[in-house]
C-alpha positions in Angstrom: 2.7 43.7 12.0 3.2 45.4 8.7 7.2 46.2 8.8 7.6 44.3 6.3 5.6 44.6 2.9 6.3 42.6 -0.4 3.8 45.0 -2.4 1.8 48.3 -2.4 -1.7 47.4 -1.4 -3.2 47.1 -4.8 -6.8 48.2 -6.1 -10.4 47.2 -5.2 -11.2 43.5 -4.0 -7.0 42.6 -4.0 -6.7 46.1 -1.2 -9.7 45.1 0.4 -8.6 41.4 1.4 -4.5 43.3 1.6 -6.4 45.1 5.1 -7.8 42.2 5.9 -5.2 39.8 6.4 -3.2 42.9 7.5 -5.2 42.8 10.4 -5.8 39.7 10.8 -2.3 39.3 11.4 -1.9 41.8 14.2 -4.7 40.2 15.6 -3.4 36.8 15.6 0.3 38.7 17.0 -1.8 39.9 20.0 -3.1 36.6 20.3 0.4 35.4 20.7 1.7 37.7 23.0 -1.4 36.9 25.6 -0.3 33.3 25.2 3.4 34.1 25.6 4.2 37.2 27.5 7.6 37.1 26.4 7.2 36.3 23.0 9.6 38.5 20.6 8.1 40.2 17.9 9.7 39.9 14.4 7.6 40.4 10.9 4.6 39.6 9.7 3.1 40.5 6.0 0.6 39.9 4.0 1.0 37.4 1.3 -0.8 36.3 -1.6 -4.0 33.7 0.0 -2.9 34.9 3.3 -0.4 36.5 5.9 2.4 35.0 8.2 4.2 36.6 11.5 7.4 35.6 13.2 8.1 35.2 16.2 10.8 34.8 18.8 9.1 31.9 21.3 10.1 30.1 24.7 9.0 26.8 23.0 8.1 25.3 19.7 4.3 26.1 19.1 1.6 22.9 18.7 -0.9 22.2 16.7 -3.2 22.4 20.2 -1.3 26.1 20.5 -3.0 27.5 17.0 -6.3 25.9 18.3 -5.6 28.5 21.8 -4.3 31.0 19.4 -7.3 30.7 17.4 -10.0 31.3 19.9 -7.8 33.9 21.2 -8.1 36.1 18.1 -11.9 35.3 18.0 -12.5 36.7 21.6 -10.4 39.7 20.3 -12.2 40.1 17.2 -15.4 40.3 19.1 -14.2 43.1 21.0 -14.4 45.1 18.0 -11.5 47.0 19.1 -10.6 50.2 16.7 -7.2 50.1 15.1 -5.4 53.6 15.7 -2.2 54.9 13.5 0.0 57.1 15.1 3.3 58.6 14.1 5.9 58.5 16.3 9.8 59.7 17.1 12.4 57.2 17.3 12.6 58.0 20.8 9.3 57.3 21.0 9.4 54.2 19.2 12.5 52.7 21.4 10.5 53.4 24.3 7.7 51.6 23.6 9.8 48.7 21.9 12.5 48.6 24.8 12.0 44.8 25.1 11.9 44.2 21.5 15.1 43.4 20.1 13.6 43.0 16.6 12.2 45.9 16.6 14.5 47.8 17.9 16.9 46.9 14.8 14.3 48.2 12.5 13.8 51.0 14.5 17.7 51.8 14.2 17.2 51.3 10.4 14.2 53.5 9.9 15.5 56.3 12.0 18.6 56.1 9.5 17.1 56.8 6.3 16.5 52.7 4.9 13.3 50.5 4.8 12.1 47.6 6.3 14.7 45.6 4.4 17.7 47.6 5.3 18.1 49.1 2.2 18.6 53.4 1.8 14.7 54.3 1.4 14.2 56.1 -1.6 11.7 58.7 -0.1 11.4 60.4 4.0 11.5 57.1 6.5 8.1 57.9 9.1 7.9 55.5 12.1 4.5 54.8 12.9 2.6 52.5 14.9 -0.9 50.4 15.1 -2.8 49.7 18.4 -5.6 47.7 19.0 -6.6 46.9 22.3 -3.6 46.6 24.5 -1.1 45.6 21.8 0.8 48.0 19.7 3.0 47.0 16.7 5.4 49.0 14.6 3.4 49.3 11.6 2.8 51.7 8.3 -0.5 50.2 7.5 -3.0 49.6 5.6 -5.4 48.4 8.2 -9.0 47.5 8.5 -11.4 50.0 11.1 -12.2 47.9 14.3 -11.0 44.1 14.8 -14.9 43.3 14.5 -14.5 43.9 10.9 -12.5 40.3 10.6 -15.1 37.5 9.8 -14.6 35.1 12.8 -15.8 32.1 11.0 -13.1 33.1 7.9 -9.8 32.7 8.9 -7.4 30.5 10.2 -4.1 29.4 10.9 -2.6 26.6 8.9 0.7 26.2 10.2 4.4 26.9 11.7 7.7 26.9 9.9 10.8 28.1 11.0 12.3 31.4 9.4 15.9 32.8 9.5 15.1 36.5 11.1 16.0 38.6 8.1 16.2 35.8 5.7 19.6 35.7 6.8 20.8 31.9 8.0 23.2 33.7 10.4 20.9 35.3 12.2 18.3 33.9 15.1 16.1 31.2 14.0 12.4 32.5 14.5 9.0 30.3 14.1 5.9 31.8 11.6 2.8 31.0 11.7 0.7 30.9 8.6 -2.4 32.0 8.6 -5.7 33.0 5.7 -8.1 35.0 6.1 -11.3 36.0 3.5 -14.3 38.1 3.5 -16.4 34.9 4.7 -17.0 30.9 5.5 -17.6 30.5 2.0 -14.1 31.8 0.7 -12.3 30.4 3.4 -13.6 27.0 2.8 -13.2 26.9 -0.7 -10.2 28.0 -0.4 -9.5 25.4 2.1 -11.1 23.0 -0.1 -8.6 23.8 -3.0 -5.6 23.8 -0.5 -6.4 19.9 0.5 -6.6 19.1 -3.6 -3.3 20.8 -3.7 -2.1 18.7 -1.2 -3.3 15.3 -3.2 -1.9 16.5 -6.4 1.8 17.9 -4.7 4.6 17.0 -7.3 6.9 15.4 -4.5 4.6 13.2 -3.2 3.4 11.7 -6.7 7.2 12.3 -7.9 8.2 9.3 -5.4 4.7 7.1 -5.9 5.2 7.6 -10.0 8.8 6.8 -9.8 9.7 10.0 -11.9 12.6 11.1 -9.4 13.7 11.4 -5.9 16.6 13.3 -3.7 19.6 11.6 -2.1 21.3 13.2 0.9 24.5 11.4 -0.9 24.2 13.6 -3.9 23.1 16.5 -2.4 20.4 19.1 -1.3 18.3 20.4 -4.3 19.5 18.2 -6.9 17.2 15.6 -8.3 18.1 12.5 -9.8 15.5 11.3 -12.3 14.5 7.3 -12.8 13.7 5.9 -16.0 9.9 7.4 -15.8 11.6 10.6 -14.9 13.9 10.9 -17.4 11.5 9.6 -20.0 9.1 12.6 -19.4 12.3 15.0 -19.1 12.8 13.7 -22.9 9.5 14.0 -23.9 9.1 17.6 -22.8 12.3 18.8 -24.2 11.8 17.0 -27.0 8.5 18.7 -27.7 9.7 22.0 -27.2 13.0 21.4 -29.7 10.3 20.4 -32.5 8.6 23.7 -31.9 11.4 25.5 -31.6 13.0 24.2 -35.0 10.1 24.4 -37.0 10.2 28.0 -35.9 13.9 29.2 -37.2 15.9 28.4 -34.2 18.7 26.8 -34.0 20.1 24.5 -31.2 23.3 24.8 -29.6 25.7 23.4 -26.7 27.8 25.3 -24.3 29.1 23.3 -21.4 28.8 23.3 -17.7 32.1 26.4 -16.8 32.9 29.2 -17.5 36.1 31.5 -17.0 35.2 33.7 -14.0 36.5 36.7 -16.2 33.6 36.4 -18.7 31.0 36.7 -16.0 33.1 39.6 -14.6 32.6 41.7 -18.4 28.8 40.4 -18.6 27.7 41.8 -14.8 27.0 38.3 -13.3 29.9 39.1 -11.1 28.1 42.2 -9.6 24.6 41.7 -9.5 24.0 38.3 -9.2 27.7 36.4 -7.4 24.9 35.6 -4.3 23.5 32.4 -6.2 26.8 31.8 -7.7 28.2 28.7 -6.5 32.4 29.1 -4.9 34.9 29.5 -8.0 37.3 26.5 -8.9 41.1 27.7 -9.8 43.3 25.5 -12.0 46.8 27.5 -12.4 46.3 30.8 -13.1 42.4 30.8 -14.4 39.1 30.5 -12.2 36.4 28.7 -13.0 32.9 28.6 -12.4 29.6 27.1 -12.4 27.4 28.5 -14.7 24.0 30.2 -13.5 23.2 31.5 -17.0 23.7 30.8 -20.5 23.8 34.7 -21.7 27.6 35.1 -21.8 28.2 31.9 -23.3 26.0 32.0 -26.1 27.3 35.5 -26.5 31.2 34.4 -26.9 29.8 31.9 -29.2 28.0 34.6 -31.4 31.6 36.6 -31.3 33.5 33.2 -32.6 31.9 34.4 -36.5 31.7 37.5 -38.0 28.3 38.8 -38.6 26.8 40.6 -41.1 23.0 42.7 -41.0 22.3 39.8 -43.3 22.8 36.9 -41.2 20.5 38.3 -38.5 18.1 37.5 -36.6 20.1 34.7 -35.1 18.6 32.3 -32.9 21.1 29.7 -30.9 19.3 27.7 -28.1 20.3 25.4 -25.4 18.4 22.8 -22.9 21.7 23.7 -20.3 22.1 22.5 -17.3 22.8 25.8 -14.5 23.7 25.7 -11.6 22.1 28.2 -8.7 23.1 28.1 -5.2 19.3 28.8 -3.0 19.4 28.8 0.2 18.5 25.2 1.9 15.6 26.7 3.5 14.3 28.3 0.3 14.5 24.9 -1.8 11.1 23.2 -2.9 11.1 19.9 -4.7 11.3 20.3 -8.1 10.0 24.0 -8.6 13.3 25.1 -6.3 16.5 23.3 -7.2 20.1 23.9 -7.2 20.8 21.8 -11.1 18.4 23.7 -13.2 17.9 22.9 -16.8 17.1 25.9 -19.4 15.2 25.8 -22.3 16.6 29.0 -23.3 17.4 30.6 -26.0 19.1 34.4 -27.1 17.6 36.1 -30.0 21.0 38.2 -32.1 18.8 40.5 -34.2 18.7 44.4 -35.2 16.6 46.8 -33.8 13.9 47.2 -36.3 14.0 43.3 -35.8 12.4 43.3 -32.6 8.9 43.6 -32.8 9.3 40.5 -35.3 10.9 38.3 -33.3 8.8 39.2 -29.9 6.1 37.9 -31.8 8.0 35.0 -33.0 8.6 33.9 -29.5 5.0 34.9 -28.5 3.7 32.4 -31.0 6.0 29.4 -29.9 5.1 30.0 -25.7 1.2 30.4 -26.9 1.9 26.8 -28.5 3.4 25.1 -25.9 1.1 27.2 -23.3 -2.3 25.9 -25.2 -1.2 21.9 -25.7 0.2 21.8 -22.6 -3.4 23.2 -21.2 -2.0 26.1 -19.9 -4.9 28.5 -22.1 -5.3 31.0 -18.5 -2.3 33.5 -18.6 -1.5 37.1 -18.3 1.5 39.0 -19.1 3.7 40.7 -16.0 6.0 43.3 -17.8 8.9 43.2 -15.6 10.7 46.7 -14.4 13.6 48.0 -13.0 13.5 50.0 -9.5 15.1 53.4 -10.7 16.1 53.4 -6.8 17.8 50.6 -6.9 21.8 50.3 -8.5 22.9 47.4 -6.4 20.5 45.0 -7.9 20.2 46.3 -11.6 23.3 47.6 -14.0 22.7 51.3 -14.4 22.6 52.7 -18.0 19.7 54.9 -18.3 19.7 55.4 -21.9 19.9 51.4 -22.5 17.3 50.8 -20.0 14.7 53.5 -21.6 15.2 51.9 -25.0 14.7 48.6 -23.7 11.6 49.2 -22.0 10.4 51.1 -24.7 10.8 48.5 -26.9 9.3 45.8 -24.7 6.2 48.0 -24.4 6.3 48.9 -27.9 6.3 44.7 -29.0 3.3 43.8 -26.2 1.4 47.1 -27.9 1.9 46.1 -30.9 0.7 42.5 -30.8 -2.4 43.9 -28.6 -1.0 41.9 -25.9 -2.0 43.7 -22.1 0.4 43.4 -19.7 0.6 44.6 -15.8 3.5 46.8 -15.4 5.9 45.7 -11.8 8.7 47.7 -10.8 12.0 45.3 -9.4 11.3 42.1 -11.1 13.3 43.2 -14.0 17.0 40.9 -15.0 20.0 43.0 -13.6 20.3 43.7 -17.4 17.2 44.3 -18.6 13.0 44.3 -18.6 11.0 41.1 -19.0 7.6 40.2 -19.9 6.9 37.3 -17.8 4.0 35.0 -18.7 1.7 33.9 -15.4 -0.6 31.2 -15.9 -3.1 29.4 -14.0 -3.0 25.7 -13.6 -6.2 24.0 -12.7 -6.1 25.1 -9.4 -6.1 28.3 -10.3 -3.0 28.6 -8.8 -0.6 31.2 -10.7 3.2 30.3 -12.1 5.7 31.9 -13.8 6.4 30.1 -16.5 7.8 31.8 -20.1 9.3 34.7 -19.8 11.0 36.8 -23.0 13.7 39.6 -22.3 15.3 42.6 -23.9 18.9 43.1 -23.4 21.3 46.5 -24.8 23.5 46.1 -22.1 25.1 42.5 -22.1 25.7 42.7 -26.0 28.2 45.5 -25.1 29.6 44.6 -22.6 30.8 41.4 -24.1 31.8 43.0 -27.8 29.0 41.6 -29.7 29.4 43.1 -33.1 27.5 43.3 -37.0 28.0 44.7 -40.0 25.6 47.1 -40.9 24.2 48.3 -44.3 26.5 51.3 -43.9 29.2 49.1 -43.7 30.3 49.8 -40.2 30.2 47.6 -37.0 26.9 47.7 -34.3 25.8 46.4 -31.4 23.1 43.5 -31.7 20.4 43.8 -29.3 19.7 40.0 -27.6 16.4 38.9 -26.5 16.5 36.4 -24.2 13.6 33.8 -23.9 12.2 30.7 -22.3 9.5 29.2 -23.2 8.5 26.4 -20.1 11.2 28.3 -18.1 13.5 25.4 -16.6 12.8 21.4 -17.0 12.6 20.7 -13.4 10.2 23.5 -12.2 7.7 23.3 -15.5 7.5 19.3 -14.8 6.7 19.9 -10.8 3.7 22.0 -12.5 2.7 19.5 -14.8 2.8 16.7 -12.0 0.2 19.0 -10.2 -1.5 20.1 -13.4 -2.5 17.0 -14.5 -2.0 15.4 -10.9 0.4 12.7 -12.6 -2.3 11.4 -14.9 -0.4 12.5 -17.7 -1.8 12.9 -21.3 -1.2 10.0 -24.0 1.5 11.8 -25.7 3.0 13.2 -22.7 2.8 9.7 -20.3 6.1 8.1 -19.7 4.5 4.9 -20.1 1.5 4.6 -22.5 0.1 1.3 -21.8 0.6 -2.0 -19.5 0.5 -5.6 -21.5 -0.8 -7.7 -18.2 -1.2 -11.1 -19.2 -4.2 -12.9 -16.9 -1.4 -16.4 -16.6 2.0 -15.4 -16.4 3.2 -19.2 -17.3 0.3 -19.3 -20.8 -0.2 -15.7 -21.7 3.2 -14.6 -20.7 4.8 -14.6 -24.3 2.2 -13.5 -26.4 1.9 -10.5 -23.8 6.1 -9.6 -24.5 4.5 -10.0 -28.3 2.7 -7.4 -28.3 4.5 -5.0 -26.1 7.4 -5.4 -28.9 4.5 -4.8 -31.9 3.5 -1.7 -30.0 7.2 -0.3 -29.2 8.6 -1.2 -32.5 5.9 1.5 -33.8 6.9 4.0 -31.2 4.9 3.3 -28.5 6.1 3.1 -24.8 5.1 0.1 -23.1 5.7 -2.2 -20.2 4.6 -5.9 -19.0 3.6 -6.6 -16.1 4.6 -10.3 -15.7 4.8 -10.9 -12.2 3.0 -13.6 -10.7 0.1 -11.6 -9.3 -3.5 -11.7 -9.6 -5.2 -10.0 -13.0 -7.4 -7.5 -10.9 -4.1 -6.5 -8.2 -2.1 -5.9 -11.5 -4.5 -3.7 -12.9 -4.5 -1.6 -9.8 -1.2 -1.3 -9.8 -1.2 0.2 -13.5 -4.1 2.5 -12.0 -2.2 3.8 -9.9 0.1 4.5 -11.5 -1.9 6.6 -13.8 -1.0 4.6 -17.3 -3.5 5.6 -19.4 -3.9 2.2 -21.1 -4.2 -1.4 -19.5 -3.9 -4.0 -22.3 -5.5 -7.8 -20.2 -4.2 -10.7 -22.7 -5.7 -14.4 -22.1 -7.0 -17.4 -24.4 -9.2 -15.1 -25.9 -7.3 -12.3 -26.7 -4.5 -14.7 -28.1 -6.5 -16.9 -30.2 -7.8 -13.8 -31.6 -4.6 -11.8 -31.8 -6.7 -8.9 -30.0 -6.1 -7.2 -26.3 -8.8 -6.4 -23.5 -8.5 -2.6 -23.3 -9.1 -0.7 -20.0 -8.5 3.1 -19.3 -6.8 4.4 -16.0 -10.2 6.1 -14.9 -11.4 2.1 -15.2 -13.7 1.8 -18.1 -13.2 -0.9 -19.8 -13.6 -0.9 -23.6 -13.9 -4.1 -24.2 -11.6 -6.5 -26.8 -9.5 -4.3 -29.6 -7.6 -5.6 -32.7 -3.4 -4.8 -31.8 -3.7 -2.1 -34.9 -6.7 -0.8 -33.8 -5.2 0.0 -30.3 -2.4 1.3 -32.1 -4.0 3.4 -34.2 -6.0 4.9 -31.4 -2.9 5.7 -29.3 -1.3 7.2 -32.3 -4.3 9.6 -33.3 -4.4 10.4 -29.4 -0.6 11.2 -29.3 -0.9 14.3 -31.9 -0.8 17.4 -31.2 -2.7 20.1 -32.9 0.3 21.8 -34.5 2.2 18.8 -35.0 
């Protein structure tokens, strides 16, 4: 059904396989409804690689039920049945949907002026419909000709989840199927074939094997606790990105964990964004609460000093700790979490200083971007929806300026960008940087903000050269976005085989005998860490080859075999994770190596 669309159908190939799936999932809906007779009708969109539908069902679905479902569709699709659009009354449309409680709803909504999502439509609500054979869904389109048109051999349904009706955990609990669909066998299957890699590289299940970090019903949902391996990497990444950062102008700052409810009252948090706020604290007469953003706080820092046009641009940034409250059934390892860390920072400058300091922050995200491998990325510029005052803070004037001056930086720096309406902050556009990990799979990962209206709000004041107090304008910027969610991308990136520099451990000392090798292996471990290396020895009594798996698997780049040999000639047996082996090394020579491996080009 197509009640429910995320997108306009964009351009070319992207609206060609937008009909396709669009089809393919009223298809695969009439497939359903000749399985299950009373099967309740919900939503079902396409989606980027794909489309889903939910359902109201008798029983939970199978996998031998998608198999049915499947050959289903196929006999449909060879029908070659025409898909026919017809406008109807509401009248009309609660006749035909009289045993259709969720369509009825939208019905009730359409016929009152709002959209699919319940929100007041911005232009004239029409209630149409789609029919193809017998079935007929409520449905604005876009749609393919005939069934026939869907490839047989290149789709298919991948499987079921359950899915609040609405989004909404209070309401009826519904199951959707996923499905893809492509132009042919070819598509699909790479596209299967890439799915299945996905699978092998998928940060939670190498999270547990690498001992990086796990979850703990005890602690809580969404909140990951990191082991030693874990936290090593968290410091590496950071640590990388405060370097950059530093040797760039800014400068770092701390904040704390609450805030004063009354701040985030002046900023607009309180308006537009108290639904991932977690429940305020009171102690005597103030209210606390958890912060979801650093903004206001770095903000009432700025306003502890009087500023002059002089001291700006002023850069203050923070690795903070937020805290976001996502629904259960929206969390996702790593790259969905409740404790979110920040590498954010929030640019005080003038506005002439804009353009300067966009491409400030351009150059620092391109750096990180490029040694982190991340070289594929374009540039989403981020809008409001004019339509839409519940979600965004409305002050035209500010709004016009600051997309002006967004478009004006990105032009300036010949940077092309894809403009999106609603993905904007409540408070101002973004330019949000979407790159491609090996996969070819896309993420959100930098993003860099303008902001007239929270400077305002909160009284942030300079002296100008006239002498007389104005309003800073703050860009707001992340470079890897949030710890958690950029190291679930680089578990899957580099599918845990980390770079040298970037490896939580670097190499394994694995003496051959325990009881005679044992003590010159600890030897050289403590050579190699006292010169900044990270290492670890494996002394337990196991066999060589068994411990040398285990470091494999690990993904260490480095396994260092001591025996007689290598101790009689103060030397170690060097052996890479992807198992050549390179033969005896001199300690400094293996240090040397590690060390001209660890740097980084602008180091």
């Amino acid at each position: 059904m197509a009640t429910e669309i995320h997108e306009p159908a964009p351009a070319d190939e992207a609206a060609s396989l937008y009909a396709l799936r669009h089809s393919t999932a009223h298809i695969m809906a009439e497939a359903v409804t000749e399985l299950f007779p009373d099967a309740k009708l919900a939503i079902g969109p396409p989606i980027e690689d794909g489309f889903y539908y939910d359902f109201g069902l008798p029983r939970p679905l199978t996998p031998d039920d998608l198999t049915e479902i499947e050959a289903i569709m196929r006999r449909i699709m060879r029908e070659d049945h025409p898909f026919e659009y017809k406008v109807v009354s509401s009248d009309e449309a609660r006749s035909l949907f009289a045993d259709q409680p969720f369509k009825l709803e939208l019905i009730e909504g359409l016929a009152h002026g709002q959209d699919e999502y319940g929100e007041e439509s911005p232009s004239e609500t029409v209630i149409s419909t789609y029919r193809q054979d017998t079935f007929e869904d409520l449905c604005r389109g876009p749609h393919l000709e005939r069934t026939g048109q869907v490839p047989a051999d290149a789709f298919k349904l991948l499987n079921v989840a359950g899915a609040y009706w609405r989004g909404d955990e209070h309401r009826p609990m519904l199951q959707r199927i996923y499905g893809t669909a492509w132009h042919n066998s070819e598509e699909l299957e790479t596209y299967l074939r890439n799915l299945e890699l996905a699978r092998e590289r998928d940060h939670r299940r190498l999270g547990k094997e690498l001992g990086l970090f796990v979850f703990s019903p005890d602690i809580g949902s969404g909140i990951p606790l990191f082991l030693p391996k874990g936290e090593m990497l968290r410091h590496l990444m950071e640590d990388y990105v405060r370097q950059v950062q530093t040797r760039h102008g800014y400068q770092h700052v701390w904040t704390g964990h609450l805030v004063k409810r009354d701040l985030f009252e002046k900023s607009g948090h309180l308006a537009h964004y108290s639904d991932v706020m977690f429940p305020p604290m009171e102690d005597e007469n103030d209210v606390y609460l958890l912060k979801p953003m650093n903004c206001p706080s770095h903000m009432t820092l700025y306003n502890t000093q009087h500023h002059s046009y002089r001291d700006l641009p002023l850069r203050y940034c923070e690795f903070a700790t937020l805290y976001r409250y996502e629904k259960s059934g929206e969390l996702m390892g790593l790259t969905r979490v409740r404790s979110v860390t920040q590498d954010d920072c929030h640019i005080f400058c003038t506005p002439d200083q804009i353009e300067a300091e966009f491409t400030r922050a351009i150059e620092v995200i391109r750096e990180v971007m490029t040694n982190y491998g991340f070289t594929d990325y374009r540039v989403q510029l981020s809008l409001r929806d004019r339509n839409d005052t519940a979600k965004f803070v409305e002050d035209e004037d500010k709004w016009i300026r600051a997309e002006q001056a967004l478009r004006d930086a990105l032009d300036g720096l010949g940077v092309s960008y894809t403009p999106v309406a609603g993905e904007a902050a409540f408070y101002g556009p973004k330019a949000d940087f979407m790159a491609k990990d090996v996969l070819g799979r896309e993420w959100q990962l930098s993003t860099i903000q303008i902001d007239f209206i929270q400077p305002e709000r909160l009284g942030c004041e300079y002296i100008g050269e006239d002498n007389q107090p104005h309003t800073p304008v703050v860009i707001h910027r992340a470079v890897t976005g949030s710890t958690e969610r950029f190291m679930g991308v680089l578990i899957e990136h580099f599918a845990g085989a980390f770079p040298v520099w970037l490896a939580p451990v670097q190499a394994a000392v694995i003496p051959i005998s325990t009881e005679r090798h044992g003590e010159y292996a600890h030897d050289v471990a403590a050579r190699l860490k006292s010169a900044g290396l990270r290492i670890d020895v494996d002394d337990r009594n196991e066999r060589m080859q068994a411990k040398i798996r285990e470091a494999q698997l690990q993904k260490m780049p480095y396994m260092l075999v001591v025996g007689n040999k290598e101790q009689e000639a103060d030397t170690v047996a060097v052996r890479q994770r992807s198992g050549e082996d390179l033969g005896a090394m001199p300690v400094g020579d293996f240090l040397a190596r590690v060390q001209e491996e660890s740097k980084l080009p602008d180091a």
